[in-house]
VEXPAVO-805312 format. One line per 10 residues: number of its first residue (from 1); their letters; for each residue x, y, z of N, C-alpha, C. Coordinates in steps of 0.02 Angstrom, whole numbers. Layout:
! residues N
NUM) a) X Y Z X Y Z X Y Z ~ ... .
END
This chain:
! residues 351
1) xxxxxxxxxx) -3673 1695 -188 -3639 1658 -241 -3572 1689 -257 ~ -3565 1764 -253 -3502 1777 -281 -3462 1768 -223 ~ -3480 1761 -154 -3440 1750 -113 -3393 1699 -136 ~ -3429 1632 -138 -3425 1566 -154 -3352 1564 -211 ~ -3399 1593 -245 -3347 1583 -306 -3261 1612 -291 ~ -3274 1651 -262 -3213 1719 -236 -3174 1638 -160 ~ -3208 1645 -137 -3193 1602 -105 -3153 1523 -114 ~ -3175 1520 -181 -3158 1436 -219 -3095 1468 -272 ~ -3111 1518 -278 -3047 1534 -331 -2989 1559 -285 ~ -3000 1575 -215 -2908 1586 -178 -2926 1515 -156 .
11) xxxxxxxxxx) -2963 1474 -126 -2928 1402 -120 -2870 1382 -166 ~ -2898 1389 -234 -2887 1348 -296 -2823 1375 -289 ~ -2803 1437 -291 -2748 1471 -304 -2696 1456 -244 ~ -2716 1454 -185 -2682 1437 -135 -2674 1371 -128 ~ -2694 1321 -158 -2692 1248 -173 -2623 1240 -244 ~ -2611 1305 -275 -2550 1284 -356 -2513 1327 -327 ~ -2437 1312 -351 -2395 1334 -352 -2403 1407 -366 ~ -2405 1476 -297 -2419 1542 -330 -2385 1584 -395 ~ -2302 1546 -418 -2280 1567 -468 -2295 1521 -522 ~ -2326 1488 -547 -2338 1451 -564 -2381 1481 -637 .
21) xxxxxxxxxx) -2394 1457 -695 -2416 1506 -749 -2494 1486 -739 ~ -2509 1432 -697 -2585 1416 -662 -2608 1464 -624 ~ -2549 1487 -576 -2571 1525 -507 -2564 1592 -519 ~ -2524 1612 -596 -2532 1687 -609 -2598 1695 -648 ~ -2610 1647 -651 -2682 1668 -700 -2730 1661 -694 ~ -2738 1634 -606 -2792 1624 -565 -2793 1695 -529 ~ -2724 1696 -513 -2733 1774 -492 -2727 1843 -525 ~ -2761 1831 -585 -2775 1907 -629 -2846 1870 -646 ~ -2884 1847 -634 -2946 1832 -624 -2987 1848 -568 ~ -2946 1828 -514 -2956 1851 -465 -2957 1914 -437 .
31) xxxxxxxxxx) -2912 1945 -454 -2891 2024 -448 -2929 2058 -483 ~ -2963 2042 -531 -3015 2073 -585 -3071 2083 -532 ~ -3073 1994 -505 -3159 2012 -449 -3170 2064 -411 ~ -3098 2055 -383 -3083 2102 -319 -3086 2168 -340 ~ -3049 2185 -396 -3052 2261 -404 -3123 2291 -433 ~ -3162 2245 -455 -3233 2265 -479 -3291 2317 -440 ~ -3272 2297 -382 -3309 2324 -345 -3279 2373 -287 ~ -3231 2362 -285 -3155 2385 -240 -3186 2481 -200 ~ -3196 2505 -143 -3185 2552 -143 -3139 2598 -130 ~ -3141 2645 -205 -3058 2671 -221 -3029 2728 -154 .
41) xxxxxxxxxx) -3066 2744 -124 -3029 2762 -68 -2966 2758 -21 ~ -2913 2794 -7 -2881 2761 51 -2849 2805 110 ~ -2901 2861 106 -2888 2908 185 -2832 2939 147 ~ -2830 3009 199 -2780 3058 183 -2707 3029 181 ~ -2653 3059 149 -2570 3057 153 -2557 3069 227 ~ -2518 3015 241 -2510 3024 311 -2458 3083 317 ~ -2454 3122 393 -2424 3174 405 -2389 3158 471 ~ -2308 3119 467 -2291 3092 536 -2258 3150 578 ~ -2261 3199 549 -2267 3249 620 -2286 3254 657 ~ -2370 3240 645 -2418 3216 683 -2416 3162 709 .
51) xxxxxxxxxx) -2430 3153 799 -2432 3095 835 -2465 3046 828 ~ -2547 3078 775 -2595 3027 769 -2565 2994 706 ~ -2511 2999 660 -2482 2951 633 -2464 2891 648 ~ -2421 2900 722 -2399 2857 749 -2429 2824 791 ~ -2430 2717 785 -2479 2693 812 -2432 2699 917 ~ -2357 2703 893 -2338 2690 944 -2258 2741 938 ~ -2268 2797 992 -2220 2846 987 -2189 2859 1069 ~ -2151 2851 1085 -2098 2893 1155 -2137 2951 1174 ~ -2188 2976 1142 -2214 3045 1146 -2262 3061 1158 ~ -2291 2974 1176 -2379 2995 1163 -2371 2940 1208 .
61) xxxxxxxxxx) -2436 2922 1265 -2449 2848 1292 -2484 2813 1246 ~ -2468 2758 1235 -2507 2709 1203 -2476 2642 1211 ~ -2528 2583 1162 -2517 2504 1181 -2429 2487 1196 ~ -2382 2510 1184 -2356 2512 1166 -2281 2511 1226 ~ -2302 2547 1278 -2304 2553 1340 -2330 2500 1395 ~ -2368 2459 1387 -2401 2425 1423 -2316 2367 1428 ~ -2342 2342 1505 -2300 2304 1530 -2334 2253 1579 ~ -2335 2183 1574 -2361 2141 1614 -2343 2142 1683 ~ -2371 2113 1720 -2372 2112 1799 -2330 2077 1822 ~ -2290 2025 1777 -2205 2001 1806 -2179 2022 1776 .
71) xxxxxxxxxx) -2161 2076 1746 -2111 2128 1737 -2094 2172 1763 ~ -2156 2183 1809 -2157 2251 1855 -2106 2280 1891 ~ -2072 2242 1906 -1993 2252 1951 -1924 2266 1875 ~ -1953 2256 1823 -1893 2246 1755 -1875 2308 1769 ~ -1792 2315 1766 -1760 2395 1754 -1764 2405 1691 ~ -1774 2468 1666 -1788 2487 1590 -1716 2535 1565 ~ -1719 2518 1519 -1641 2545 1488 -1644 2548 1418 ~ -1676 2621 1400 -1706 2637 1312 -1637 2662 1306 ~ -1576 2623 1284 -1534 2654 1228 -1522 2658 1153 ~ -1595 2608 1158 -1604 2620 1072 -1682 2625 1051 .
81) xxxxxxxxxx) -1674 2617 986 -1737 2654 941 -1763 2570 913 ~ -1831 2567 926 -1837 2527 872 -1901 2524 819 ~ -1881 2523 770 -1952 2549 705 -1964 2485 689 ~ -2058 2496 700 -2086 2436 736 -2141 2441 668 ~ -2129 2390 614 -2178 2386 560 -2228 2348 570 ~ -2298 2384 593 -2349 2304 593 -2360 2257 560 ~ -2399 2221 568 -2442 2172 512 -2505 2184 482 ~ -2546 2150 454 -2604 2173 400 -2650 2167 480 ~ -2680 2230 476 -2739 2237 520 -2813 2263 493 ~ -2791 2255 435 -2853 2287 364 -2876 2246 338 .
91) xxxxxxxxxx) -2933 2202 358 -2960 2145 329 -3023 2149 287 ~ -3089 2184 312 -3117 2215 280 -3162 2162 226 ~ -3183 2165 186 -3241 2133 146 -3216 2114 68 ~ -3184 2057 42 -3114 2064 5 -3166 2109 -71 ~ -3211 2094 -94 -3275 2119 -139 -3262 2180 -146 ~ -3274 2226 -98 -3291 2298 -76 -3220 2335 -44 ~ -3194 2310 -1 -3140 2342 35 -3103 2365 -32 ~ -3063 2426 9 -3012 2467 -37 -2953 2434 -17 ~ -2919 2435 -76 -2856 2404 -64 -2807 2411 -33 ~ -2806 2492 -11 -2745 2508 45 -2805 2543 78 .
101) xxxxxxxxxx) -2776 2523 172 -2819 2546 220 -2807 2624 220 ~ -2850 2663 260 -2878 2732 269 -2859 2734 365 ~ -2785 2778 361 -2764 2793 411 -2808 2822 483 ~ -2865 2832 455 -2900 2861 495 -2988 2805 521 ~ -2967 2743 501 -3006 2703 516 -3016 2682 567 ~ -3054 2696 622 -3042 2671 697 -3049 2595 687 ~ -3069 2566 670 -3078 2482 676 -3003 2485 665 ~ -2984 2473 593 -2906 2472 581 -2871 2476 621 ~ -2864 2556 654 -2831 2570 715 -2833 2527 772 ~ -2901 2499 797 -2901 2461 861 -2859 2412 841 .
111) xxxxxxxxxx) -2882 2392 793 -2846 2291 783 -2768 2321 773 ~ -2751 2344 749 -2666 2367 740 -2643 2381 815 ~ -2697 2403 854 -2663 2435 929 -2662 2391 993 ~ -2725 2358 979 -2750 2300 1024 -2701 2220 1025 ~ -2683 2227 956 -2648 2171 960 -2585 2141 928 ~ -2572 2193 879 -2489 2199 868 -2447 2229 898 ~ -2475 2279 919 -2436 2341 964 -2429 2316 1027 ~ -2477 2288 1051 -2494 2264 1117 -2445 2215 1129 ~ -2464 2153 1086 -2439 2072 1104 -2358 2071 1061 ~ -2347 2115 1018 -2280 2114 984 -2238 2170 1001 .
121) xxxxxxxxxx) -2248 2238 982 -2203 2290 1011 -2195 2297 1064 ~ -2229 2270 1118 -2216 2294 1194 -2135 2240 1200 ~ -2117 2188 1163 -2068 2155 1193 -1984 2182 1169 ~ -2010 2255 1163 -1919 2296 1136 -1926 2341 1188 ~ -1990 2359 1231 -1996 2433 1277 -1970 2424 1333 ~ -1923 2337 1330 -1859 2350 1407 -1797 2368 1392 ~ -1803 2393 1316 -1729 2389 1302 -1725 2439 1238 ~ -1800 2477 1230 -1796 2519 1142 -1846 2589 1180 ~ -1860 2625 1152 -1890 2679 1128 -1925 2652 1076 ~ -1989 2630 1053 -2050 2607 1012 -2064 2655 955 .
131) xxxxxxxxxx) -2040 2666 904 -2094 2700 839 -2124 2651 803 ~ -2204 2645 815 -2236 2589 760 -2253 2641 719 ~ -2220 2667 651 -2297 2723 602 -2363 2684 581 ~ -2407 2722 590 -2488 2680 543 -2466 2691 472 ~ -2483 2653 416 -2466 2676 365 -2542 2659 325 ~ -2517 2652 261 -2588 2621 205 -2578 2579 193 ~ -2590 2513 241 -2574 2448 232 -2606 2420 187 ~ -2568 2379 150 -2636 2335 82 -2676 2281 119 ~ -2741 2279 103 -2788 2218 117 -2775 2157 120 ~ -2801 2118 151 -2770 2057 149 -2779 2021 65 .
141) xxxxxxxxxx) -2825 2056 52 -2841 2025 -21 -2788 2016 -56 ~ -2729 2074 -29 -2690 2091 -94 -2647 2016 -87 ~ -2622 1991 -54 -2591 1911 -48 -2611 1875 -90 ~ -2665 1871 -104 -2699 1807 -139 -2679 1819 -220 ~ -2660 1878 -217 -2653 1917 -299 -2586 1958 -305 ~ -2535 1908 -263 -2479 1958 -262 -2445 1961 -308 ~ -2437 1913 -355 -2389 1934 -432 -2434 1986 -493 ~ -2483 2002 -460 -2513 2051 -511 -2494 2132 -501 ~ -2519 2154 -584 -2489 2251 -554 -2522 2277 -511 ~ -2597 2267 -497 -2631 2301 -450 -2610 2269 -370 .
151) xxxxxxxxxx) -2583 2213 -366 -2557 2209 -310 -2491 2255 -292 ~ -2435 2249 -347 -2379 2292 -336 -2406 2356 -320 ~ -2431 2390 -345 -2460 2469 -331 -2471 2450 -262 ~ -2520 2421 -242 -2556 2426 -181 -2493 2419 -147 ~ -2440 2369 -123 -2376 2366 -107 -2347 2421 -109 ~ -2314 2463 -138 -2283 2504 -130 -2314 2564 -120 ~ -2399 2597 -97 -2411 2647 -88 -2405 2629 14 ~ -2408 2563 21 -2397 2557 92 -2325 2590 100 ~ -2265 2535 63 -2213 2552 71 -2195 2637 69 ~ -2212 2663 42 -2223 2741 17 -2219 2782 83 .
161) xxxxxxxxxx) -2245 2752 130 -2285 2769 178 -2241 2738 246 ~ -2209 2707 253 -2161 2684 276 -2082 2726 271 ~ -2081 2714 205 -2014 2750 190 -2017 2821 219 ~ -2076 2840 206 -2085 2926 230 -2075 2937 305 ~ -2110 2883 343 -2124 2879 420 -2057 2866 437 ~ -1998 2807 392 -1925 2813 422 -1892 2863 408 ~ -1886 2900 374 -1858 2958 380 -1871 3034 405 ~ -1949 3016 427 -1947 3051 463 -1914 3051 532 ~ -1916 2985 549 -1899 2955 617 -1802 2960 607 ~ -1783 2988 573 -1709 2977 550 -1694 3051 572 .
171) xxxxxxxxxx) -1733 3085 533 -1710 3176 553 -1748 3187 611 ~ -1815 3173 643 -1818 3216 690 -1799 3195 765 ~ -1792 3108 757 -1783 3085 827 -1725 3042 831 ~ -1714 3031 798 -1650 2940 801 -1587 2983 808 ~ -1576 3041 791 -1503 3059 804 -1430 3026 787 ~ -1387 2995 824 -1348 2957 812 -1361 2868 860 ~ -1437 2863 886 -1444 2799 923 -1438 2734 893 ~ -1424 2679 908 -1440 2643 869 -1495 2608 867 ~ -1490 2564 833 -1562 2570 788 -1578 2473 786 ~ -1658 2480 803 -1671 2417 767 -1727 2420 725 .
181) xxxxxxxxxx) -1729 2387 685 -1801 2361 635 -1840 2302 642 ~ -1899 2298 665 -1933 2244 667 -1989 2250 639 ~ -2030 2178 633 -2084 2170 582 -2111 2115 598 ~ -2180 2110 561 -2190 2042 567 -2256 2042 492 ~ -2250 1985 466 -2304 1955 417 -2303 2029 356 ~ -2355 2053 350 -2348 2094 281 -2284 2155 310 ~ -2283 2184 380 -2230 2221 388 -2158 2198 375 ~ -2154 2127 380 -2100 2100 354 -2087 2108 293 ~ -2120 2118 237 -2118 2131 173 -2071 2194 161 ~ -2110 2230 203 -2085 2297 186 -2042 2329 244 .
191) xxxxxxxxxx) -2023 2276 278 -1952 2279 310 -1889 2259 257 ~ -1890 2224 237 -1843 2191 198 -1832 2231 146 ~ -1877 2263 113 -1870 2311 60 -1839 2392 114 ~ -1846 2411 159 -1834 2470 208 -1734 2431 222 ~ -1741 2378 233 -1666 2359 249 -1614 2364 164 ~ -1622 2350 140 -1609 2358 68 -1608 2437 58 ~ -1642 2486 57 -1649 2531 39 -1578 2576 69 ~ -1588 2564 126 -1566 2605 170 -1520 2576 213 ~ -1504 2514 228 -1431 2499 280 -1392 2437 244 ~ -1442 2403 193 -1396 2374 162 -1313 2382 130 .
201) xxxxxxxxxx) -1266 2355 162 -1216 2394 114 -1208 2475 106 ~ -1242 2518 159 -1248 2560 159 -1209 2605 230 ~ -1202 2666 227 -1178 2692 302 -1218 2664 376 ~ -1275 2644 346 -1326 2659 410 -1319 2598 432 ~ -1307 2520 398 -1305 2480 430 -1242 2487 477 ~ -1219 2543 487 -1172 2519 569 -1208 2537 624 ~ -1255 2585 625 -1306 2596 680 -1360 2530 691 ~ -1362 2486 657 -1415 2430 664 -1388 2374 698 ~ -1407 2376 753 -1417 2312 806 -1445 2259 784 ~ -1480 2261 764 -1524 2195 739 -1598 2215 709 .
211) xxxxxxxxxx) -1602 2176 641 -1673 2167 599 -1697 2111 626 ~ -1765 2116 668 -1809 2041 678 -1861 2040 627 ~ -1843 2025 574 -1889 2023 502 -1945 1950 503 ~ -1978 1942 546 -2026 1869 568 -2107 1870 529 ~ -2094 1798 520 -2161 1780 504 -2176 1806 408 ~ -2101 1797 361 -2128 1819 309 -2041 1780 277 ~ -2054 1756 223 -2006 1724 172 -1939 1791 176 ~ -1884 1760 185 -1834 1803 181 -1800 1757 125 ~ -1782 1810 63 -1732 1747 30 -1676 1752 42 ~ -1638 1704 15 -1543 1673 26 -1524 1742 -6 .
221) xxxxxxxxxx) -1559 1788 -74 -1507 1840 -112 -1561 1906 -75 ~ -1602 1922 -12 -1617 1942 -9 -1572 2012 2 ~ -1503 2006 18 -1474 2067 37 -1386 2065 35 ~ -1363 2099 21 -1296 2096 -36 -1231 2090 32 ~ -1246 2132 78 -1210 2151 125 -1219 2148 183 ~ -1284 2129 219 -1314 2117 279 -1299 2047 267 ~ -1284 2017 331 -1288 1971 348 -1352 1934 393 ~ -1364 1872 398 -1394 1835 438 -1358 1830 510 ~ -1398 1824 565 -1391 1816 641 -1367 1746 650 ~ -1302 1725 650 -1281 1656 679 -1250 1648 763 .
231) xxxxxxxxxx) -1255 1704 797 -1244 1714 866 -1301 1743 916 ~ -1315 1739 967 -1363 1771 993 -1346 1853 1008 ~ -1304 1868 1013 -1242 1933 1048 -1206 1953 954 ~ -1226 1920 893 -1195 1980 826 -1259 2039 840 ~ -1218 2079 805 -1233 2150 791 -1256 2159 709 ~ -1285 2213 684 -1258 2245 613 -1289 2167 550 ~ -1342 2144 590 -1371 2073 542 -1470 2068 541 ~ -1471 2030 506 -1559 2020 526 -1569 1932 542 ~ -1623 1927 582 -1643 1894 602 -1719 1854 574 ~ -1751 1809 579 -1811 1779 550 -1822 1717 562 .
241) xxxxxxxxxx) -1911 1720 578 -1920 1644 574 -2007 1640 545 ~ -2015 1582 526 -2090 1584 490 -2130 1510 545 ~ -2164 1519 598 -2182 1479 639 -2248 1440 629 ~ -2208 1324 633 -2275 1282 596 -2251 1237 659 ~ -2330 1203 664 -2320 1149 706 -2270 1101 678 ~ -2251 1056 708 -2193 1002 697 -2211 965 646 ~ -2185 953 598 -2219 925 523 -2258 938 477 ~ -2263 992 494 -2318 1031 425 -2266 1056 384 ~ -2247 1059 304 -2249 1090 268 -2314 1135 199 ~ -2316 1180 223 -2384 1214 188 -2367 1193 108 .
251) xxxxxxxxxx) -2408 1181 43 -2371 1175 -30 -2342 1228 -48 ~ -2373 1293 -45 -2350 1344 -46 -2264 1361 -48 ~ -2253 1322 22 -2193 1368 51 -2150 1313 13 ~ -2153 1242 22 -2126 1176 -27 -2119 1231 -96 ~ -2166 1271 -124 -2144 1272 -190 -2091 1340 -205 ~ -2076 1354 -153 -2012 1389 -137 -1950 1387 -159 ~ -1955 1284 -156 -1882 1267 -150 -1809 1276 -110 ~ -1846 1290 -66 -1779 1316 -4 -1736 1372 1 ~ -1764 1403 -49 -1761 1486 -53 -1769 1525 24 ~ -1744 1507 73 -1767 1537 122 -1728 1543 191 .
261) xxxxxxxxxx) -1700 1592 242 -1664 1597 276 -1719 1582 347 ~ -1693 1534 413 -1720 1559 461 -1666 1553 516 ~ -1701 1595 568 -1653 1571 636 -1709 1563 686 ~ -1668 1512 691 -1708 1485 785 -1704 1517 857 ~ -1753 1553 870 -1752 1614 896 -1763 1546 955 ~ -1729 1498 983 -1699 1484 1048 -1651 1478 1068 ~ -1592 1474 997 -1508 1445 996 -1499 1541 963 ~ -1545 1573 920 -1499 1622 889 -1469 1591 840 ~ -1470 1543 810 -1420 1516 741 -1460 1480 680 ~ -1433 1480 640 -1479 1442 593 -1447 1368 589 .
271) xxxxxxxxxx) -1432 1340 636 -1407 1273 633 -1511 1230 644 ~ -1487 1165 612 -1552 1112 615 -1576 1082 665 ~ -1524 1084 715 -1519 1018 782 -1594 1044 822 ~ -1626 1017 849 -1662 1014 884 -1642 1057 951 ~ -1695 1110 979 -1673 1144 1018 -1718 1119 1089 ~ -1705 1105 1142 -1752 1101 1187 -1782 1144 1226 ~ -1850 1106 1244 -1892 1174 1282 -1842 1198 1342 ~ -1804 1171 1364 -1760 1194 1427 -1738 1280 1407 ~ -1743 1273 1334 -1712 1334 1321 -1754 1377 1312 ~ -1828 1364 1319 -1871 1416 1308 -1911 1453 1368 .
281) xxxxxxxxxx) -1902 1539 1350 -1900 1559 1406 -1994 1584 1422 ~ -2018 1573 1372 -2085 1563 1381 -2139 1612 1333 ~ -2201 1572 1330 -2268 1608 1265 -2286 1674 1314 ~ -2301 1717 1287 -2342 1752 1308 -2409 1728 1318 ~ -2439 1729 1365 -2512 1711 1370 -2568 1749 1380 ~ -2596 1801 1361 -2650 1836 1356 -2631 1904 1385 ~ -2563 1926 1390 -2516 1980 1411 -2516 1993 1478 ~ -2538 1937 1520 -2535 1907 1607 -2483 1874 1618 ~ -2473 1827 1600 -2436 1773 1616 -2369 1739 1545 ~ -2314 1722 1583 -2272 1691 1537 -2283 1614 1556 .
291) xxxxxxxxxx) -2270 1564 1509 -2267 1500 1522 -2200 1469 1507 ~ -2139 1456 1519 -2084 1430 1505 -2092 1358 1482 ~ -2033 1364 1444 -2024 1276 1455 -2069 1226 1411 ~ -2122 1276 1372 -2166 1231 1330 -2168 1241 1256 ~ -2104 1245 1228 -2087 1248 1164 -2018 1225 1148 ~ -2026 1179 1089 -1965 1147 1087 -1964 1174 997 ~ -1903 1175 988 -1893 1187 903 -1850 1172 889 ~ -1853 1170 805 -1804 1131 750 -1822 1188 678 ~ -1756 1180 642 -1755 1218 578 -1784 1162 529 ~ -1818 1149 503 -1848 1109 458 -1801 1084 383 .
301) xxxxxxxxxx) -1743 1067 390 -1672 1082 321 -1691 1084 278 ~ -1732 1055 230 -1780 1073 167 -1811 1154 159 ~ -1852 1157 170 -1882 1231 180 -1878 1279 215 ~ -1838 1279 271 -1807 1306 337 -1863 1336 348 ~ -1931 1324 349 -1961 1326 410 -1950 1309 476 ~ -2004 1366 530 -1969 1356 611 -2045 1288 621 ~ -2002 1242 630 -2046 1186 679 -2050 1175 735 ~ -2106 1190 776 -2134 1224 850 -2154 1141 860 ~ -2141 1122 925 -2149 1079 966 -2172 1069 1025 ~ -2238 1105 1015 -2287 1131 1103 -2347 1103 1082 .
311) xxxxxxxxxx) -2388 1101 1176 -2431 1078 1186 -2489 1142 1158 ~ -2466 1204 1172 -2492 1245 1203 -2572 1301 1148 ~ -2555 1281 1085 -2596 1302 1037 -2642 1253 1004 ~ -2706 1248 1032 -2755 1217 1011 -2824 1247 973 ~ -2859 1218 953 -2938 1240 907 -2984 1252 963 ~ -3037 1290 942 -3101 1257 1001 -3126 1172 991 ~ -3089 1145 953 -3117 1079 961 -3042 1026 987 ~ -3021 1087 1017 -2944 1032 1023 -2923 992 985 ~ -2908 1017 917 -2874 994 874 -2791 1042 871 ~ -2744 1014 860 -2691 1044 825 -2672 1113 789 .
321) xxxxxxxxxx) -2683 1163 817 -2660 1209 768 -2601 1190 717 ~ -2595 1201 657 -2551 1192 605 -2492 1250 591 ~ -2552 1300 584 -2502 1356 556 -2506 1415 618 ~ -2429 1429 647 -2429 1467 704 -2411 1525 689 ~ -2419 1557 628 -2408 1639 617 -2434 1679 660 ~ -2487 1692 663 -2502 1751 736 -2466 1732 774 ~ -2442 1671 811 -2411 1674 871 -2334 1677 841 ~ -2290 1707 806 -2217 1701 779 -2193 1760 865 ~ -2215 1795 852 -2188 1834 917 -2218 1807 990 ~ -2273 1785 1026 -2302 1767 1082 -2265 1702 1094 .
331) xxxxxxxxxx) -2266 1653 1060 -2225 1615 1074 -2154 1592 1074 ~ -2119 1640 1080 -2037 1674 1097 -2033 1736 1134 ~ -2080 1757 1171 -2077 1841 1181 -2042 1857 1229 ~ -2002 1782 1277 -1958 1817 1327 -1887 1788 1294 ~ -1908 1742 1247 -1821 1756 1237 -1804 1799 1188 ~ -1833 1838 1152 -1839 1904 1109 -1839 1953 1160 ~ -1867 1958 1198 -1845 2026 1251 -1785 1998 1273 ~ -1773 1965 1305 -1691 1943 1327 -1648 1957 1268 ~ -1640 1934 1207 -1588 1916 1141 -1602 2018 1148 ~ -1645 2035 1127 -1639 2125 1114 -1588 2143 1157 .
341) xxxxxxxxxx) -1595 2126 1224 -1556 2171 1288 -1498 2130 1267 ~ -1489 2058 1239 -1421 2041 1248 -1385 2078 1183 ~ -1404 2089 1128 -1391 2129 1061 -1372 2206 1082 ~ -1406 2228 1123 -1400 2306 1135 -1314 2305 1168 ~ -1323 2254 1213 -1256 2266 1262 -1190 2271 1223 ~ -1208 2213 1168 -1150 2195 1124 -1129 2241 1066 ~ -1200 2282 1056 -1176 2331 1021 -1146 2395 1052 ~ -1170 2405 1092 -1136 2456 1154 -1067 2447 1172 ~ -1050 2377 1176 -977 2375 1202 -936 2386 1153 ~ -988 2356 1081 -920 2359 1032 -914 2455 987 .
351) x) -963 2486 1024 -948 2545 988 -924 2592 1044 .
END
């Protein structure tokens, strides 16, 4: 029963407007359930000296490294760094689970290694040096309850943990290289807050090649002095896209109001026009095979959502997938390895 209920109250909430004085007050009800039972645990302070910090380091073998079987012939050329923020791999039992994961969780660890590291960071290792840090990622719970305080806490003890892992990665290894930042879904969160902190308007954004901040709301005032990617070859900007089948708007993202930056990671620009599959250089498919040619996209002008135009993501009942977030990186992953190497060159020539 309390499932049920827990269950009918994030529908409800994910059905109203989340800022909404309905949807804040569904979610401090909610957040009450959750924390009732919550275990307060969340593994030791991470120590990124240590390698077992890192899900993916230059220093250690791991997922991270892996390279498919038509790449095998790719020349590799690490002249840059890139700090590789995962996504929520801490799912856990929303009742019982602790709100920030426990660095030392092997489940955690696999799903973070097996399949972000794997299917997303491997597509910078023709053209980067890989730091993913593990951090104390918040639960997925924490989404459903994100305008509350116990969500912010949980938020920023990840971030906490992040910030620590980039600067470590600042003094002991990055030197004067340049630099990229990427992310995807809750790491996007706390990318955007890491770009702000630290290269916004700041010295450091001249070492930054490019932010691929994907799969998470970027707003229009998100950043004072960084710019958005309107070329495939700018430098010193960030990049983003939030990936739906062709005509879906979620209510959610509608209640936004168009608060939201993307680029069409097949043109590189945030123009609307319809891009053709001609231009797509292909999905990743089970980290065997690329498929070209079977994705077509458009910026959605209302909500600037990315609208995906493929055959290629179906249900077990062959229905339609709707919402293509896990796949924001698999289905672009060779023209994101291409756009990296074409970004590196351009930053190279111009420094």
């Amino acid at each position: 029963m309390k499932k049920l209920i827990i269950f009918i109250l994030a529908i409800t909430l994910l059905s109203a407007p989340a800022y909404s004085r309905e949807g804040k007050a569904l979610q401090r009800v909610l957040a009450r359930k959750f924390n009732r039972h919550a275990t307060p645990k969340t593994g030791p302070e991470p120590d990124y000296s240590q390698l077992s910090c890192w899900s993916a380091s230059p220093f250690k073998v791991d997922a991270s490294d892996s390279l498919p079987a038509f790449l095998k012939d790719e020349q590799k050329d690490t002249r840059a760094d890139v700090f590789f923020i995962h996504p929520t791999s801490f799912f856990g039992e929303a009742e019982t689970a602790a709100w920030n994961a426990d660095l030392t969780d092997p489940v955690v660890n696999m799903e973070t290694d097996s399949r972000s590291i794997l299917f997303q960071a491997t597509v910078f290792n023709g053209s980067c040096r890989v730091f993913a840090p593990r951090y104390r990622q918040a639960n997925m719970k924490t989404f459903y309850v994100r305008s509350t305080p116990i969500a912010r806490r949980t938020f920023d003890l990840a971030y906490s943990d992040i910030r620590k892992a980039f600067l470590c990665f600042l003094k002991n290894y990055s030197g004067n290289r340049p630099i990229i930042i990427a992310s995807h879904s809750q790491g996007s969160l706390h990318a955007i807050r890491l770009l702000q902190e630290f290269f916004d308007g700041k010295p450091l954004q001249k070492r930054l090649v490019c932010a691929y901040v994907i799969g998470y709301q970027i707003k229009k005032e998100a950043f004072k002095k960084l710019r958005v990617g309107e070329q495939p070859d700018q430098t010193g900007c960030y990049v983003g896209w939030r990936s739906y089948a062709k005509g879906e708007i979620p209510q959610l993202v509608d209640a936004e109001n168009g608060n939201s930056v993307c680029v069409n990671p097949l043109t590189w620009s945030t123009t609307t026009e319809p891009a053709s599959p001609a231009l797509h250089l292909g999905i990743m498919n089970g980290f065997k095979t690329i498929v070209p040619h079977t994705a077509g996209t458009e910026i959605e002008p209302k909500t600037k959502l990315l609208w995906v135009d493929t055959p290629a993501f179906q249900d077990e009942k062959k229905a339609r997938i709707k919402n293509l977030h896990i796949y924001d990186y698999n289905l672009f992953w060779m023209n994101i390895r291409q756009n990296i190497k074409q970004r590196i060159d351009a930053y190279v020539k111009l420094h």
